[in-house]
C-alpha positions as CSV (number, residue, x, y, z in Angstrom):
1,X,9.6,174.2,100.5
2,X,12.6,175.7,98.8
3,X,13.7,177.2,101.3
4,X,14.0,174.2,103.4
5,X,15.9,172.1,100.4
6,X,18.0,175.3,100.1
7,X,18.9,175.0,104.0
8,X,19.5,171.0,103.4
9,X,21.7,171.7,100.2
10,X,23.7,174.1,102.5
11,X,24.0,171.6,105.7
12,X,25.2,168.8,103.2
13,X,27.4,170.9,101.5
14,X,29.0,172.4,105.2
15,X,29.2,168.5,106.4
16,X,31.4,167.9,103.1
17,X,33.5,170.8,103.5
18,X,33.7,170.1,107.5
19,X,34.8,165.9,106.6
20,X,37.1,167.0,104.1
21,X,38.9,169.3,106.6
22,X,39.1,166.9,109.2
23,X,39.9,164.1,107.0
24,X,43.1,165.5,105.0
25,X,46.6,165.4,106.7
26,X,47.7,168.8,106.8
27,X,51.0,169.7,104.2
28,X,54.3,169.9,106.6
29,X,55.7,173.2,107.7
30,X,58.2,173.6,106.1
31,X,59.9,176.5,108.5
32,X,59.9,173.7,111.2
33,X,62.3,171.0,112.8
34,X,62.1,168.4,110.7
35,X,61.5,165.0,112.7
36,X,63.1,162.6,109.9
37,X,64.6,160.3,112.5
38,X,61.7,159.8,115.0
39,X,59.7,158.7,112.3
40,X,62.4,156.9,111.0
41,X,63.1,155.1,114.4
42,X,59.1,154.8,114.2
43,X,58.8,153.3,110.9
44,X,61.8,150.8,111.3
45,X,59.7,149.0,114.2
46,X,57.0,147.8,112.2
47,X,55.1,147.9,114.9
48,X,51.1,147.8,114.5
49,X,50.1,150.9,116.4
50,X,52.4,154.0,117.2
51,X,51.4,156.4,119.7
52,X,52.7,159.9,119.4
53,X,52.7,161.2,123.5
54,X,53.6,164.8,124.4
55,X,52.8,167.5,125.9
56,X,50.7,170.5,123.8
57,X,52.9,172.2,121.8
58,X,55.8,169.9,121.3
59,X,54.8,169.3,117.4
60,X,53.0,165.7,117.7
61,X,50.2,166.9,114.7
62,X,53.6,168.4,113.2
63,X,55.1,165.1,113.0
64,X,52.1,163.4,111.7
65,X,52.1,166.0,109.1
66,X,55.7,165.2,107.9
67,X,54.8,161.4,108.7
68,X,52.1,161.4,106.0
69,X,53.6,163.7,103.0
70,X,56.9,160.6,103.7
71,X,54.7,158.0,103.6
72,X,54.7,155.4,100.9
73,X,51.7,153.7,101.9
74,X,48.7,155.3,101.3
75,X,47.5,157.7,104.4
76,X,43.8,157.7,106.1
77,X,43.6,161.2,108.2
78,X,41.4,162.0,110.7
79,X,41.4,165.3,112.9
80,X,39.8,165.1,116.2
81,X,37.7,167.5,118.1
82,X,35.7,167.5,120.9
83,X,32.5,167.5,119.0
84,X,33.8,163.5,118.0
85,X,33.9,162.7,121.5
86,X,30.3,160.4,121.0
87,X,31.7,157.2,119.6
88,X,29.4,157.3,116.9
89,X,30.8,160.5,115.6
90,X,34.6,158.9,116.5
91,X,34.0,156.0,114.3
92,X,32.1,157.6,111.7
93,X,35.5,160.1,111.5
94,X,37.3,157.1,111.4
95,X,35.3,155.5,108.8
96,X,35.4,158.8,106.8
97,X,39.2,158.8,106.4
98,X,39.5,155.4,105.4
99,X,36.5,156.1,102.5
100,X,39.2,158.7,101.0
101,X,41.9,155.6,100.9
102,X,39.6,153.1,99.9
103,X,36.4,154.4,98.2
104,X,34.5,151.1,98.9
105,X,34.4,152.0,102.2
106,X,31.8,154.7,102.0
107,X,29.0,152.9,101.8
108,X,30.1,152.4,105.3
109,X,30.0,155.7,106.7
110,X,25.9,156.6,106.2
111,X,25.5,152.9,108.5
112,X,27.2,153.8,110.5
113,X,25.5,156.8,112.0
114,X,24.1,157.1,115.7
115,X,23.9,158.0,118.7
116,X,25.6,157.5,122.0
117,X,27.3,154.1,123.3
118,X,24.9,152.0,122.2
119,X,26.5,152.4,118.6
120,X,29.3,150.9,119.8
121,X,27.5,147.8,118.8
122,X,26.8,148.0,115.4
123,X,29.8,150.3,114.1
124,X,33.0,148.9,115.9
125,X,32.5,145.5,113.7
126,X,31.3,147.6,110.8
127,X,34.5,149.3,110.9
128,X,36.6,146.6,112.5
129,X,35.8,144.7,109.0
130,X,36.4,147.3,106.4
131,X,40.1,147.6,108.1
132,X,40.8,144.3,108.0
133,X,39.9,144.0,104.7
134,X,41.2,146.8,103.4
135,X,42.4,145.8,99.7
136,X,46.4,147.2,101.0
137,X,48.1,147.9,103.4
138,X,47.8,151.5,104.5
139,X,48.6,153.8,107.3
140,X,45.7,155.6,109.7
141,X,47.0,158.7,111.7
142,X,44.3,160.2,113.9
143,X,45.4,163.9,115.1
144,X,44.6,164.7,119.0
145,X,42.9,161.3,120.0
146,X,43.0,163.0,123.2
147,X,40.1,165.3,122.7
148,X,37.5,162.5,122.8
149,X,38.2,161.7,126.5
150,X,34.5,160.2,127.1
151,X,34.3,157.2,128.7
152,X,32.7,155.2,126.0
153,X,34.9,157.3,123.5
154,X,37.8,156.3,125.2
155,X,36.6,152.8,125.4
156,X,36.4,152.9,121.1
157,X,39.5,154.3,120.9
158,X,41.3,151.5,122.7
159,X,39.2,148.9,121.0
């Protein structure tokens, strides 16, 4: 029996470690080209969404990096792998780095586990609601999008 809360304690304790990793924006390099007028240019549209499109290696999670530590607003980071390519897992991500922003939001995240499209459902409004009623206005940058290239994972991530 000990054993098995030991192995729990551990799993929990990995899944925190694992959220906060892919839920904090990385700090700038500070050895790189700085891209200060892109997200200038960016920033001066006031535009809703803003995609960042290149190919790998041309410093997209760089700028993001630099975006965030300029930032006034507060920041929500998410970090996406291939292992968030369920839109359950997307959205809980997504749900995860908007609890760091706005701690109310947490509540959220355990409802919104599951599995597969069906999810969908249920956690798009969840989540759809906690943005807009976020309690300021804040800024959500989610790193390599690309890697949950699902269909029903693409399907959240244009919703």
């Amino acid at each position: 029996m000990t054993d098995d809360l030991d192995e729990q304690s551990s799993v929990a304790a990995y899944g925190d470690v694992l959220s906060e990793a892919k839920t904090s924006a990385p700090s700038p390099r500070r050895e790189g080209v700085s891209r200060r007028s892109v997200i200038d240019a960016a920033r001066a549209r006031d535009a809703r969404v803003v995609s960042v499109v290149a190919p790998a290696g041309y410093g997209k999670s760089t700028l993001l990096a630099e975006w965030s530590a300029l930032e006034t607003r507060p920041v929500a980071w998410a970090s996406v792998d291939r292992f968030d390519d369920d839109p359950a897992a997307l959205l809980t991500l997504l749900a995860a780095a908007v609890a760091r922003v706005f701690p109310a939001v947490e509540a959220l995240v355990g409802e919104m586990r599951g599995l597969g499209p069906a999810s969908l459902g249920r956690s798009a409004p969840l989540l759809a609601g906690a943005l807009a009623s976020a309690a300021s206005p804040f800024v959500l940058m989610i790193d390599d999008l690309h890697d949950a290239d699902s269909p029903p994972a693409g399907t959240c991530s244009r919703s």
